[in-house]
PyMOL Python script that loads the backbone (N, CA, C, O; Angstrom):
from pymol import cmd

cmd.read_pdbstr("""\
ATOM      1  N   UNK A   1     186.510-238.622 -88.908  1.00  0.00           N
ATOM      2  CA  UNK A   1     187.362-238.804 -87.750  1.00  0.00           C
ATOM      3  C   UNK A   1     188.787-238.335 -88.056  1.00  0.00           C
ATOM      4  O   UNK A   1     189.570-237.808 -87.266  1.00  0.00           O
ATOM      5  N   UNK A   2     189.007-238.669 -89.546  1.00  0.00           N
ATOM      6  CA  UNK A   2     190.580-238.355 -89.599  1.00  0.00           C
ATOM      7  C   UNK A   2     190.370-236.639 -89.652  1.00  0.00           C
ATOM      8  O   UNK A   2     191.104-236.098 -88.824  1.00  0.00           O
ATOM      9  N   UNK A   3     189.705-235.870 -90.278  1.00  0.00           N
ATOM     10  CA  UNK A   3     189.674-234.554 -90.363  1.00  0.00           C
ATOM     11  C   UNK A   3     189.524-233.885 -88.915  1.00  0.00           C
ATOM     12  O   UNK A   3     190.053-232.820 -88.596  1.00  0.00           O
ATOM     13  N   UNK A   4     188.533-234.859 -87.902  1.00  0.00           N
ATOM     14  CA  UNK A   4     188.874-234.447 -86.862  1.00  0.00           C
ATOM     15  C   UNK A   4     189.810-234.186 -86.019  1.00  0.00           C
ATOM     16  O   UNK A   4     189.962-233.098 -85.464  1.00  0.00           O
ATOM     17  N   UNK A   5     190.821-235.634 -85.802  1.00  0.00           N
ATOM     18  CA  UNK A   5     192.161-235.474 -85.639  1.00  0.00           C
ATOM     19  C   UNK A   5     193.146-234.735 -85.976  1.00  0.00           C
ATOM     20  O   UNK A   5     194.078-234.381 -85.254  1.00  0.00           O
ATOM     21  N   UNK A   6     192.974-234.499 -87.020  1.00  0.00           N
ATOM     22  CA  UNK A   6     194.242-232.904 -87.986  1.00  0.00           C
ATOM     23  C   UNK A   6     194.102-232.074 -87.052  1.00  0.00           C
ATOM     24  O   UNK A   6     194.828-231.606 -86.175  1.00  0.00           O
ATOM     25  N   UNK A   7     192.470-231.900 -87.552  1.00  0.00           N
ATOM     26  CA  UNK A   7     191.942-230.362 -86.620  1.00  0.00           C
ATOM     27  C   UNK A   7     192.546-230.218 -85.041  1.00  0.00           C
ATOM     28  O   UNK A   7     193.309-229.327 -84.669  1.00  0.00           O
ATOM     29  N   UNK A   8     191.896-231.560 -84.031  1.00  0.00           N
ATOM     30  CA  UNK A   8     192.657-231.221 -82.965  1.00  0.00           C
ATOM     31  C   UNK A   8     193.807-231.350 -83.053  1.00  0.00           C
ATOM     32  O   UNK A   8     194.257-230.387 -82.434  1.00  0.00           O
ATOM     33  N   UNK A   9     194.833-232.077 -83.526  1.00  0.00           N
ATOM     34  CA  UNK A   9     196.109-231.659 -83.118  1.00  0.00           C
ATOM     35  C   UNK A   9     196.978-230.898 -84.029  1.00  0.00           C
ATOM     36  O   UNK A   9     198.167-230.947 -83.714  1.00  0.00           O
ATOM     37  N   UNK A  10     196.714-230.253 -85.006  1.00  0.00           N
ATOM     38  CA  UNK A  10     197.488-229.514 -85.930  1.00  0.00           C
ATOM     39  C   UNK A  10     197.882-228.549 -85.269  1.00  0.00           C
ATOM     40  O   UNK A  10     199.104-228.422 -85.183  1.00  0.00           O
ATOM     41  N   UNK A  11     196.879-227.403 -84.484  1.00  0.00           N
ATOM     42  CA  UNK A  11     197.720-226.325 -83.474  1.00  0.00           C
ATOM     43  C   UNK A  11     198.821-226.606 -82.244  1.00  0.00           C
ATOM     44  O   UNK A  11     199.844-225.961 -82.014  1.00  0.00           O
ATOM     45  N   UNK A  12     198.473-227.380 -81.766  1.00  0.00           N
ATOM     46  CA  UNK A  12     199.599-228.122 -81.226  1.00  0.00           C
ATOM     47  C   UNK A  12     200.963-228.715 -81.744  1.00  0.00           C
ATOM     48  O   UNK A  12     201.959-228.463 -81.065  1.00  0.00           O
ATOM     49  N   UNK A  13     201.098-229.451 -82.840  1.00  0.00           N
ATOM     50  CA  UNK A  13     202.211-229.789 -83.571  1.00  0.00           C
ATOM     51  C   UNK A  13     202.765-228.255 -83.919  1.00  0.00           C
ATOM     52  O   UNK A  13     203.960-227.962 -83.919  1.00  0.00           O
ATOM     53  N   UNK A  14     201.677-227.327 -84.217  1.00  0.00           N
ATOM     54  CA  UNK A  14     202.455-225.925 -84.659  1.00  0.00           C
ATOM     55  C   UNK A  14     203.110-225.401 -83.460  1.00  0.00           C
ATOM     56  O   UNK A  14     204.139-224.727 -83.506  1.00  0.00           O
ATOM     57  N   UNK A  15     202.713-225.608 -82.767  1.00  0.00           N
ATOM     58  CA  UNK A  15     203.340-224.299 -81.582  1.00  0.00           C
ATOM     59  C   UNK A  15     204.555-226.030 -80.468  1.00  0.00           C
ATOM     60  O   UNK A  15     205.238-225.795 -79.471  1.00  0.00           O
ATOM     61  N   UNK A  16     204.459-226.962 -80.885  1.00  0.00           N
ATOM     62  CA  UNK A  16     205.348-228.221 -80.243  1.00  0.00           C
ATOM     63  C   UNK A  16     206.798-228.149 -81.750  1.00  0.00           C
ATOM     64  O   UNK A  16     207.863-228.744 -81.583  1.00  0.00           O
ATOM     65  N   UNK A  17     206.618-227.648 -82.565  1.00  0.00           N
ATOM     66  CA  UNK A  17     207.579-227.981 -83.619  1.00  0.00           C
ATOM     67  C   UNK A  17     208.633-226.937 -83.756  1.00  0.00           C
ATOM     68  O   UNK A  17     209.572-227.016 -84.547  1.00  0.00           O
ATOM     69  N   UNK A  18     208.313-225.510 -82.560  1.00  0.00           N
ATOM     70  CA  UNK A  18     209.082-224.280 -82.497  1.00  0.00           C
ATOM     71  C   UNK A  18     210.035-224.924 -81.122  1.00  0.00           C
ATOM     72  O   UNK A  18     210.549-223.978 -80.527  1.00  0.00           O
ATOM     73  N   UNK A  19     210.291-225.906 -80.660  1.00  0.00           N
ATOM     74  CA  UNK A  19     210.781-226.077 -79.470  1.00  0.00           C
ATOM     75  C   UNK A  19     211.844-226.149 -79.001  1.00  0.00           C
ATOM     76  O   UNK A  19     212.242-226.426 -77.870  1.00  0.00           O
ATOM     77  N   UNK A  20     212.466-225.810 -80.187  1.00  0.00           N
ATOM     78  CA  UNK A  20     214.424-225.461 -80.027  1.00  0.00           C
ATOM     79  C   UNK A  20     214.731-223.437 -79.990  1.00  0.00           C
ATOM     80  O   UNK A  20     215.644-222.835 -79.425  1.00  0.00           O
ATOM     81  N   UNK A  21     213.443-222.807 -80.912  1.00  0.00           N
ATOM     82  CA  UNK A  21     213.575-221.523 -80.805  1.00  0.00           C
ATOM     83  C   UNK A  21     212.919-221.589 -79.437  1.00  0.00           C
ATOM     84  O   UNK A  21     213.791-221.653 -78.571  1.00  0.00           O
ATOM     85  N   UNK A  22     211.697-221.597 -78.941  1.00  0.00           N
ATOM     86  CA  UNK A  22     211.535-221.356 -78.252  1.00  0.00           C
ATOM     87  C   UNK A  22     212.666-221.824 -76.555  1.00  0.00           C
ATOM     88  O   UNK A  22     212.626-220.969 -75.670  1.00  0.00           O
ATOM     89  N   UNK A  23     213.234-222.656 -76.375  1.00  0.00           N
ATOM     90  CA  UNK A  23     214.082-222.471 -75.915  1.00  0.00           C
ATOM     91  C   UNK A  23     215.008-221.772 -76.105  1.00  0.00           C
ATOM     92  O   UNK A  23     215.586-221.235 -75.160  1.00  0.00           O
ATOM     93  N   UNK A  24     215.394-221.596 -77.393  1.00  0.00           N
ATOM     94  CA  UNK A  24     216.527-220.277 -77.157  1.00  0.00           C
ATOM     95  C   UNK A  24     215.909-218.747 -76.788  1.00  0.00           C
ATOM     96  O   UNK A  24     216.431-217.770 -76.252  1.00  0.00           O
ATOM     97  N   UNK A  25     214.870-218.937 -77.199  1.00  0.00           N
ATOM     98  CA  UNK A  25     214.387-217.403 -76.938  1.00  0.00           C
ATOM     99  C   UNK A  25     213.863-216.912 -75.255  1.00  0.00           C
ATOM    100  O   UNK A  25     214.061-215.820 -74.722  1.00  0.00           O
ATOM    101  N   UNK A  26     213.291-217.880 -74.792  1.00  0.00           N
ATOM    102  CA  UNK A  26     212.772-217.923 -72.963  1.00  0.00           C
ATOM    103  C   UNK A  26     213.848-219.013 -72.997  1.00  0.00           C
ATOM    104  O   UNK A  26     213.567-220.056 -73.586  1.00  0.00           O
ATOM    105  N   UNK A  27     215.026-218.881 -72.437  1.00  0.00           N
ATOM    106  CA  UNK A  27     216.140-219.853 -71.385  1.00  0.00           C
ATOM    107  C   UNK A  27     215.767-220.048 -69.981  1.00  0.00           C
ATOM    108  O   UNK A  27     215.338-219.315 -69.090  1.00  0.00           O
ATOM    109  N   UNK A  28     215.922-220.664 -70.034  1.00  0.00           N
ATOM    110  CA  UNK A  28     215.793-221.521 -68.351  1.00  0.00           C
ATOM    111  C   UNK A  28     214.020-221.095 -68.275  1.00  0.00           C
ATOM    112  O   UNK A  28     213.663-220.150 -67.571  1.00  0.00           O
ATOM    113  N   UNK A  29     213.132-221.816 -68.986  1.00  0.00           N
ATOM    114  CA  UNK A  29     211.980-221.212 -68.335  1.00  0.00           C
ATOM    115  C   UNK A  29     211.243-222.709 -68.973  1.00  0.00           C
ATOM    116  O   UNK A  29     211.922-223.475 -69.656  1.00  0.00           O
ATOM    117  N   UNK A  30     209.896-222.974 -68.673  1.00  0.00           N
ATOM    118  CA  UNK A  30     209.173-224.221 -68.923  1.00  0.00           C
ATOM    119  C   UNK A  30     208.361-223.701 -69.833  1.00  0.00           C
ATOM    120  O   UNK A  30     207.174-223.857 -69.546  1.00  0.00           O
ATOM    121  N   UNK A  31     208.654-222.906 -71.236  1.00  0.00           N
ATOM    122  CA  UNK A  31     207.028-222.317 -71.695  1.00  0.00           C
ATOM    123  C   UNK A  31     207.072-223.508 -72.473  1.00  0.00           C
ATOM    124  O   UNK A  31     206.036-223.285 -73.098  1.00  0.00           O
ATOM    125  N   UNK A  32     207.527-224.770 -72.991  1.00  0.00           N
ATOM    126  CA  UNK A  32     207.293-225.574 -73.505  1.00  0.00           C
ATOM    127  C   UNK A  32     205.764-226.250 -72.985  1.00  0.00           C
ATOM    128  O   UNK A  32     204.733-226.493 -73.612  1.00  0.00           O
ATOM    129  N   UNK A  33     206.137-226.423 -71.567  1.00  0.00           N
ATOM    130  CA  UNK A  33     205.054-227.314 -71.059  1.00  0.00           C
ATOM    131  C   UNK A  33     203.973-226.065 -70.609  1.00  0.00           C
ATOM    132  O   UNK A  33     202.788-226.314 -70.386  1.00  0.00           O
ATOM    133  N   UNK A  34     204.398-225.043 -70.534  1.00  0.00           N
ATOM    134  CA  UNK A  34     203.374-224.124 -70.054  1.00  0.00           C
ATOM    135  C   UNK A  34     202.406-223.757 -71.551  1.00  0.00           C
ATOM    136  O   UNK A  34     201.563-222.938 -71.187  1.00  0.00           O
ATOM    137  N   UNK A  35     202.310-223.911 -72.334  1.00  0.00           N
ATOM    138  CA  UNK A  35     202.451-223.810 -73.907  1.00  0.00           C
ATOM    139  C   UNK A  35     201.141-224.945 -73.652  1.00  0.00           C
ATOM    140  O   UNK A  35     199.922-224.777 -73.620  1.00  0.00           O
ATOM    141  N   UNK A  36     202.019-226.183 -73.488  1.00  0.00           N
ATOM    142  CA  UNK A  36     200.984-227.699 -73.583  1.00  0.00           C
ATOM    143  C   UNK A  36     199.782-227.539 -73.230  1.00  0.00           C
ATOM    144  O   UNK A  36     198.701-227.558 -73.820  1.00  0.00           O
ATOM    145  N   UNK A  37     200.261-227.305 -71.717  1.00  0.00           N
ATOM    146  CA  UNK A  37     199.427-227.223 -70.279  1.00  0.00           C
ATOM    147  C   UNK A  37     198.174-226.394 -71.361  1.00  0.00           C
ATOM    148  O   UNK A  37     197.047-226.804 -71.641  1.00  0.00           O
ATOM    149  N   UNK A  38     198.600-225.603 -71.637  1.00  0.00           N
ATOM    150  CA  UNK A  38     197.352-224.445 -71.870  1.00  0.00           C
ATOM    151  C   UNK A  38     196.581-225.044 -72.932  1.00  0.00           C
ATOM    152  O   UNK A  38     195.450-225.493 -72.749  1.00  0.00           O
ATOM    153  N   UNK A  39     197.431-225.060 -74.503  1.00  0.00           N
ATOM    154  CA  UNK A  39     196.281-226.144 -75.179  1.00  0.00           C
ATOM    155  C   UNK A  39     195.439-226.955 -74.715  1.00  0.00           C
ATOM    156  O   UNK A  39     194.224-226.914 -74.911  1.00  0.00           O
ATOM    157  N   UNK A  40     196.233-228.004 -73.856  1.00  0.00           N
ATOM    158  CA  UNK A  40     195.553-228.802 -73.640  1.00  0.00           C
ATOM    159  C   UNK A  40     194.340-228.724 -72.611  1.00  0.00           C
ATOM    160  O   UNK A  40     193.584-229.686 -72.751  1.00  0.00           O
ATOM    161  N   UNK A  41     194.003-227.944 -71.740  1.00  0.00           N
ATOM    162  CA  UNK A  41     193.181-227.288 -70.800  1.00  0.00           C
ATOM    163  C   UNK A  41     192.116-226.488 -71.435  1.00  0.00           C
ATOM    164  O   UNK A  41     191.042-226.347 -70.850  1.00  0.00           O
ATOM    165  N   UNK A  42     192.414-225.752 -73.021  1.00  0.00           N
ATOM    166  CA  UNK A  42     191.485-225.119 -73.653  1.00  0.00           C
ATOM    167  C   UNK A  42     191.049-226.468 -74.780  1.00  0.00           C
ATOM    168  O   UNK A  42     190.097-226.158 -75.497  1.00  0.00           O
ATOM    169  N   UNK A  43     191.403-227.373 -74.936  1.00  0.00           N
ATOM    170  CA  UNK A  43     190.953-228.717 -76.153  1.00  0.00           C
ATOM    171  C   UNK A  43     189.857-229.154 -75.455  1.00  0.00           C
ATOM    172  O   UNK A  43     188.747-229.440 -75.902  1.00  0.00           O
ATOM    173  N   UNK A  44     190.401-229.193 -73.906  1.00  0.00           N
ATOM    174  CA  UNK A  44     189.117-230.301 -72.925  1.00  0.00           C
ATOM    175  C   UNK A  44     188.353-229.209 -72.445  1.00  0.00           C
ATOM    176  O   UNK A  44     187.577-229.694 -71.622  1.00  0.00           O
ATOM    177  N   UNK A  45     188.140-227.823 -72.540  1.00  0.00           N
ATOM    178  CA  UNK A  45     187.085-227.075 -72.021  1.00  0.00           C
ATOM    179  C   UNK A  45     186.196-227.458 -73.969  1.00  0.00           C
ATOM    180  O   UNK A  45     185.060-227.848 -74.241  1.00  0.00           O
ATOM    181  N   UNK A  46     187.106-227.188 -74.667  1.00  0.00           N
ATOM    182  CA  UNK A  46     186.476-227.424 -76.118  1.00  0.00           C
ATOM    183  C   UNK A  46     185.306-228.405 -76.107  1.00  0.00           C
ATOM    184  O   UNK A  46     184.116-228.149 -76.289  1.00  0.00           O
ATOM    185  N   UNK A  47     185.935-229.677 -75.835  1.00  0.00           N
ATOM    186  CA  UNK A  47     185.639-231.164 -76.088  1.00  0.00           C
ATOM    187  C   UNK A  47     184.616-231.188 -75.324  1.00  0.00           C
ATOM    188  O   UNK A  47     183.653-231.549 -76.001  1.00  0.00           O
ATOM    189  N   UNK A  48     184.165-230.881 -73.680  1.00  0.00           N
ATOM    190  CA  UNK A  48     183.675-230.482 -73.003  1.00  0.00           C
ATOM    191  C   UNK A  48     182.237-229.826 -73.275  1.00  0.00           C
ATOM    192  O   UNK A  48     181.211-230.490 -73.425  1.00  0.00           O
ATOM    193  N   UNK A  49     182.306-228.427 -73.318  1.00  0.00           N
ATOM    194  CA  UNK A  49     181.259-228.070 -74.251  1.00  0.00           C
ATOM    195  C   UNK A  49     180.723-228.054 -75.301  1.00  0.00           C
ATOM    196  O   UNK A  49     179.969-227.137 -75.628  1.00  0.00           O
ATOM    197  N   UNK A  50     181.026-229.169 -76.132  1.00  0.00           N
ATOM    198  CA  UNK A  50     180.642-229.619 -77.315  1.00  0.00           C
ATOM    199  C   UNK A  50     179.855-230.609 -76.765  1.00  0.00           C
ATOM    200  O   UNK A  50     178.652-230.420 -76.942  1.00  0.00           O
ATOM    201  N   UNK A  51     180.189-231.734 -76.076  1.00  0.00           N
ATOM    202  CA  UNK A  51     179.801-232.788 -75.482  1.00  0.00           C
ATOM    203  C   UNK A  51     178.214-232.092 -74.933  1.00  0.00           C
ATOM    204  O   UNK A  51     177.168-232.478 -75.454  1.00  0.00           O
ATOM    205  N   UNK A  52     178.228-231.106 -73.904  1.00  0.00           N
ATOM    206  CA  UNK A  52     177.109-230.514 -73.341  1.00  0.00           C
ATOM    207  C   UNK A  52     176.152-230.063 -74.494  1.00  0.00           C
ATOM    208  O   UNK A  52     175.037-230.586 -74.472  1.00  0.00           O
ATOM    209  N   UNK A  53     176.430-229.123 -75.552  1.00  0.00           N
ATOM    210  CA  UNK A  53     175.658-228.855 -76.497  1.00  0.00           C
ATOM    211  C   UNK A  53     175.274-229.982 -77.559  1.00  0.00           C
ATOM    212  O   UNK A  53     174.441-229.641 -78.398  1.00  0.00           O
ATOM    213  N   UNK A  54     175.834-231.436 -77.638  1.00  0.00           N
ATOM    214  CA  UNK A  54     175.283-232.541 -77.996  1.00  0.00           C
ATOM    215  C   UNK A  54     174.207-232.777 -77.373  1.00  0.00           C
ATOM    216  O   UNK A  54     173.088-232.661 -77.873  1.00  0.00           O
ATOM    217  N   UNK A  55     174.417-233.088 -76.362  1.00  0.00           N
ATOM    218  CA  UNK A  55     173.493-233.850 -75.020  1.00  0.00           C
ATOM    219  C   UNK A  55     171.794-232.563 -74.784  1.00  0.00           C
ATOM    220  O   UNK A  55     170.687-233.075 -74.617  1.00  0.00           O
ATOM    221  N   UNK A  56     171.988-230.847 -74.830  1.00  0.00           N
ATOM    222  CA  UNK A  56     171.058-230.444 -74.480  1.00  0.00           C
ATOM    223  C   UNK A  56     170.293-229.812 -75.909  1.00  0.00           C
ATOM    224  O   UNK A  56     169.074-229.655 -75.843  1.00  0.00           O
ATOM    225  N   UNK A  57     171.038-229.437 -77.248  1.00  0.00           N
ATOM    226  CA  UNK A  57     170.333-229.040 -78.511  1.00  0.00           C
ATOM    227  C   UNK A  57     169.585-230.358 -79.354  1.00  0.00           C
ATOM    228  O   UNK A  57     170.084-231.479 -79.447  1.00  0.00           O
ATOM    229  N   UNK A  58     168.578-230.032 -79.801  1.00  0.00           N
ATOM    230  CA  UNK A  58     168.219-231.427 -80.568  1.00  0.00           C
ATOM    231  C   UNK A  58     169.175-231.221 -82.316  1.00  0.00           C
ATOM    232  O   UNK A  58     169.926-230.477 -82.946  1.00  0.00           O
ATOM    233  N   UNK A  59     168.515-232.345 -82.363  1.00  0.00           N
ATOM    234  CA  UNK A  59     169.460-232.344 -83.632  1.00  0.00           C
ATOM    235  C   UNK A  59     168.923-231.504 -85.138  1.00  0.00           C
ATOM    236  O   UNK A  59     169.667-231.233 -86.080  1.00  0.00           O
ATOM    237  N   UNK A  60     167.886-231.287 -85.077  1.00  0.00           N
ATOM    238  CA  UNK A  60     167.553-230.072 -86.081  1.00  0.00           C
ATOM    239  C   UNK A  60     167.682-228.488 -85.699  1.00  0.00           C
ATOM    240  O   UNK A  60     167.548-227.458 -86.360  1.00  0.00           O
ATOM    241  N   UNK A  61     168.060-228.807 -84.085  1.00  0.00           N
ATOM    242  CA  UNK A  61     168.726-227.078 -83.983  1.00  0.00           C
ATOM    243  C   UNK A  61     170.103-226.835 -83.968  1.00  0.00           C
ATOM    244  O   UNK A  61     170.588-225.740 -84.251  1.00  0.00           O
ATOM    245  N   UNK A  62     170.910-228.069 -83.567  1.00  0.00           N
ATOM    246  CA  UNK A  62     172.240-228.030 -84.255  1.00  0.00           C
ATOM    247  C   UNK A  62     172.471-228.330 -86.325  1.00  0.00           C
ATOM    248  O   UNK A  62     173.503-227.939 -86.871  1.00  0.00           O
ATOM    249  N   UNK A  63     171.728-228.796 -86.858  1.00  0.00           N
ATOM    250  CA  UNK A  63     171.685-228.552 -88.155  1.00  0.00           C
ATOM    251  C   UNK A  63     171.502-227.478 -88.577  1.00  0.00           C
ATOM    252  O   UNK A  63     172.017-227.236 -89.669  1.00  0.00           O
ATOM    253  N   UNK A  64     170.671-226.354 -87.873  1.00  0.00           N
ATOM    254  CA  UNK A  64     170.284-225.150 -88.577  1.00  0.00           C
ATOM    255  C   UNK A  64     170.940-224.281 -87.853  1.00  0.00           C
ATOM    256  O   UNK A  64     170.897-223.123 -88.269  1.00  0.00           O
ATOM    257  N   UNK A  65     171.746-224.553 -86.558  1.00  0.00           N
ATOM    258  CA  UNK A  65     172.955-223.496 -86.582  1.00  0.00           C
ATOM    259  C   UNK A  65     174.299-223.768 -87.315  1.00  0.00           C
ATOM    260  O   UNK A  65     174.890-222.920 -87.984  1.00  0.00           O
ATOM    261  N   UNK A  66     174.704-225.013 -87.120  1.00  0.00           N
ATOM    262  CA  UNK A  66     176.088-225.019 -88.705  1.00  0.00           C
ATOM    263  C   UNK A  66     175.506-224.929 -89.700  1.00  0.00           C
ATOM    264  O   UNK A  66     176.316-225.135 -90.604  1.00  0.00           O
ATOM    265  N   UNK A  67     174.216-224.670 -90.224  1.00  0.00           N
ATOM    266  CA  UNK A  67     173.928-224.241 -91.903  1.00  0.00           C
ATOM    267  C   UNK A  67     174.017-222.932 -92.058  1.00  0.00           C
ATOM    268  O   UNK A  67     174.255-222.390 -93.138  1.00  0.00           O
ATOM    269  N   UNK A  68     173.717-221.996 -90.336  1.00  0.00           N
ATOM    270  CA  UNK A  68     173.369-221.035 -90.612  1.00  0.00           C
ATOM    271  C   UNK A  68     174.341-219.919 -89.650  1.00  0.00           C
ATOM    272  O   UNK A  68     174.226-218.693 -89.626  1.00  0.00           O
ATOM    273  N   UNK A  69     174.824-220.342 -89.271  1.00  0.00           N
ATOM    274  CA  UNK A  69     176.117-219.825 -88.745  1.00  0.00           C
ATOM    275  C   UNK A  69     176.948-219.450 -89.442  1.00  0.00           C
ATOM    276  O   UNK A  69     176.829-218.229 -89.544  1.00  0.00           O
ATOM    277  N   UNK A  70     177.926-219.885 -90.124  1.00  0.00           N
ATOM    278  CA  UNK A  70     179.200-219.679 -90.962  1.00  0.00           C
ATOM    279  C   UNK A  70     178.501-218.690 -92.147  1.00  0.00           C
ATOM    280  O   UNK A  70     178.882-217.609 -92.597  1.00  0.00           O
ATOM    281  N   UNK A  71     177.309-219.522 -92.462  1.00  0.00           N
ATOM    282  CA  UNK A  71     176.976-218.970 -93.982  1.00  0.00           C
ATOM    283  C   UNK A  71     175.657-217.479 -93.808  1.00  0.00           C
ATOM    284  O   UNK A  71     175.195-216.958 -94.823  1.00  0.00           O
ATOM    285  N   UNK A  72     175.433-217.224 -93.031  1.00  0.00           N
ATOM    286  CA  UNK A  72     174.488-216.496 -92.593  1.00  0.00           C
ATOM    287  C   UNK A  72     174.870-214.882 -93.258  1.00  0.00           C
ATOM    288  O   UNK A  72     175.751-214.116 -92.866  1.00  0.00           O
ATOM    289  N   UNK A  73     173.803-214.665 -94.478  1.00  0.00           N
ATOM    290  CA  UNK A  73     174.056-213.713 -95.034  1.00  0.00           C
ATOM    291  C   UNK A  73     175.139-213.791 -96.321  1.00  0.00           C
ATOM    292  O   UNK A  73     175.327-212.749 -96.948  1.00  0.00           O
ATOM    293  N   UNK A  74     175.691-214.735 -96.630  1.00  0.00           N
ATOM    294  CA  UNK A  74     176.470-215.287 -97.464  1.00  0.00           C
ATOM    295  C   UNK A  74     175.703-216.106 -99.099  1.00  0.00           C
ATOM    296  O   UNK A  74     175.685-215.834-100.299  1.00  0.00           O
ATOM    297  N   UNK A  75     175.300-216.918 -98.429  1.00  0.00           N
ATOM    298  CA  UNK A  75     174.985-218.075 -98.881  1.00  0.00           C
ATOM    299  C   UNK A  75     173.389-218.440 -98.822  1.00  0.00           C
ATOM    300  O   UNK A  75     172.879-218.556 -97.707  1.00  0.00           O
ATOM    301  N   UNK A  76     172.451-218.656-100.195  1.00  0.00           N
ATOM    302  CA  UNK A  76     171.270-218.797 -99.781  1.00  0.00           C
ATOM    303  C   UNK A  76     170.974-220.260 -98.856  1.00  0.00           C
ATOM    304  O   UNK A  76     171.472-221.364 -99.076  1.00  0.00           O
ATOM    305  N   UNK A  77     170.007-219.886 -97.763  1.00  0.00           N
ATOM    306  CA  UNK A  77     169.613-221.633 -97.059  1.00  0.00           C
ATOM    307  C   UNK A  77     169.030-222.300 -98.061  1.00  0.00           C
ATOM    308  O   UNK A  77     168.353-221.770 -98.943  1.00  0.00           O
ATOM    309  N   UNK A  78     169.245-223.349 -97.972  1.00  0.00           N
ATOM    310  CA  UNK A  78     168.332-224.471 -98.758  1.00  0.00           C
ATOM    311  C   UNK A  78     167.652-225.408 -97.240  1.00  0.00           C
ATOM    312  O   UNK A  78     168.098-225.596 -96.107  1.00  0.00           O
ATOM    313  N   UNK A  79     166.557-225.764 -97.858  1.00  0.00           N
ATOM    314  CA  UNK A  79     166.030-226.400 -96.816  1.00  0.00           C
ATOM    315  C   UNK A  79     166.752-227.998 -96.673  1.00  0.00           C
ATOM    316  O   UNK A  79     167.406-228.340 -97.658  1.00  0.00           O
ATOM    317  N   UNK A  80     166.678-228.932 -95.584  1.00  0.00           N
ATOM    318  CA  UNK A  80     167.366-229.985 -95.868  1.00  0.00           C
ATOM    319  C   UNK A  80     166.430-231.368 -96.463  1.00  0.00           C
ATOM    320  O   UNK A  80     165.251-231.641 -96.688  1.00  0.00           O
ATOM    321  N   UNK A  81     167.716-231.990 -96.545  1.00  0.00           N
ATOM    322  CA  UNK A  81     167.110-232.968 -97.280  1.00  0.00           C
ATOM    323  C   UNK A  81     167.900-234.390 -97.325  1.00  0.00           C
ATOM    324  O   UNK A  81     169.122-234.526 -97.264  1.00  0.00           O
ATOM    325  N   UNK A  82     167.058-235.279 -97.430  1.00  0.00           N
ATOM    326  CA  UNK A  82     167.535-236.354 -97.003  1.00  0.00           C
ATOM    327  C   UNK A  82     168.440-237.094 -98.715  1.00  0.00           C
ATOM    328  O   UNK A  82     168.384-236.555 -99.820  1.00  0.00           O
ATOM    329  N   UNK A  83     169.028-238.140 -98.439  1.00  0.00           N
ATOM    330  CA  UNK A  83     169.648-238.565 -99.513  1.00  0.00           C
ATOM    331  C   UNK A  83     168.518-238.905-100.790  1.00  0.00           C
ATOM    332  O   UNK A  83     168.888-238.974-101.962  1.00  0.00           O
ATOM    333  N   UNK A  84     167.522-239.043-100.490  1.00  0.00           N
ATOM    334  CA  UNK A  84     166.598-239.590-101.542  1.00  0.00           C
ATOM    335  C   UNK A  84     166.336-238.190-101.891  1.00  0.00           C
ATOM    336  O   UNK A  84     166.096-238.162-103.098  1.00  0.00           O
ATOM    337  N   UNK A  85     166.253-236.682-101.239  1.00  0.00           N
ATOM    338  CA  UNK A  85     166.076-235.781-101.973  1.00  0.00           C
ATOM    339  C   UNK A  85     164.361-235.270-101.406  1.00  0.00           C
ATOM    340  O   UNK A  85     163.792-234.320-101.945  1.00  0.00           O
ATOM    341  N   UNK A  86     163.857-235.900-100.510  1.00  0.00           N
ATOM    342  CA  UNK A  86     163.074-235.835 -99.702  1.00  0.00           C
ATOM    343  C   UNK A  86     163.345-234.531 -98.577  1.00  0.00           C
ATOM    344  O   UNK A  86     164.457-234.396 -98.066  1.00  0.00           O
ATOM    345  N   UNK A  87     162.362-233.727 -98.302  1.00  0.00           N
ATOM    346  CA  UNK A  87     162.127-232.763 -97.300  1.00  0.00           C
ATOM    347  C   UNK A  87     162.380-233.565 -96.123  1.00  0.00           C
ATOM    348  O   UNK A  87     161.638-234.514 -95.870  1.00  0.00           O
ATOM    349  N   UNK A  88     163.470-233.236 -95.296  1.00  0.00           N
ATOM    350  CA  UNK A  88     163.604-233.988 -93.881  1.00  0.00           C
ATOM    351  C   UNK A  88     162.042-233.412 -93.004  1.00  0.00           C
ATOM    352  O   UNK A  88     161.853-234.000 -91.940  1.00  0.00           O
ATOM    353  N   UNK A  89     161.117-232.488 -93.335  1.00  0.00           N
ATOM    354  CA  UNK A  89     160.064-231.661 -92.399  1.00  0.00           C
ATOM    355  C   UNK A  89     159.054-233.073 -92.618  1.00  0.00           C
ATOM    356  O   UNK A  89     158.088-233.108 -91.856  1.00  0.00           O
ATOM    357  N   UNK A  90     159.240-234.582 -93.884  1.00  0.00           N
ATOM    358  CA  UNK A  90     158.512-235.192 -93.676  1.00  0.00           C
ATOM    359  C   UNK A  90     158.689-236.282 -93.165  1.00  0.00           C
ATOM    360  O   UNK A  90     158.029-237.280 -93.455  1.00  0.00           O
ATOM    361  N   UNK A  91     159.746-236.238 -92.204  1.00  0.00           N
ATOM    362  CA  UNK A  91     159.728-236.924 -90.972  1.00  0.00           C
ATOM    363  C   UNK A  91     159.591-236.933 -89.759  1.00  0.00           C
ATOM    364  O   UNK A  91     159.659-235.771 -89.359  1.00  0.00           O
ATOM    365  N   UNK A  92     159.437-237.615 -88.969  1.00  0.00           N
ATOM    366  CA  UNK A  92     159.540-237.480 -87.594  1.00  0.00           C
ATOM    367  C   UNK A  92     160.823-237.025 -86.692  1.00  0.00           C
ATOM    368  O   UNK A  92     160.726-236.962 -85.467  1.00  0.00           O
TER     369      UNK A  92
END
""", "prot")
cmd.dss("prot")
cmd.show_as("cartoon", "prot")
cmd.util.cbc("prot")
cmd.orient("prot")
C-alpha cells in the first residue's frame, strides 16, 4: 500500500513542486490547476480500468500477464508456485 501511494502521488508532487516557476513562466494563466485537473482525470481513468480488469480477468491470467509482460523475452518464466514450493497447477 505504501509503494502504492509513492507511485500514485509522486508525479504529481513532481509537476505541484514547480509552482512558483511555473507561475513565472505562464502569468496570469491557471496551468497550476489545469496541470491537477489533468492528472487527476488520467489517475481515475487509471484507477478505473484497473478496477474493470480486476473484476473481468481471472486471477491466473492476470499472474501470467505481469510475469510475462515486463519480462517477456528477457527473463526465463518459471512456472508459479506457492510458498511451500508447490506447483500452483495443483490446485483448484
Amino acid at each position: 500500500m505504501l509503494l502504492s501511494g509513492v507511485g500514485f502521488l509522486l508525479p504529481y508532487n513532481s509537476f505541484i513542486t514547480d509552482v512558483d516557476y511555473l507561475h513565472h513562466k505562464y502569468p496570469g494563466t491557471s496551468i497550476v490547476f489545469d496541470m491537477s485537473l489533468t492528472y487527476i482525470l488520467v489517475a481515475l481513468a487509471a484507477v478505473l480500468l484497473n478496477n474493470v480488469l480486476v473484476e473481468r480477468l481471472t486471477l491466473h491470467t492476470r499472474i501470467t500477464a505481469s510475469a510475462l509482460g515486463p519480462a517477456m523475452g528477457h527473463l526465463p518464466v518459471m512456472a508459479p508456485t506457492c510458498l511451500a514450493g508447490h506447483p500452483l497447477t495443483q490446485f483448484p
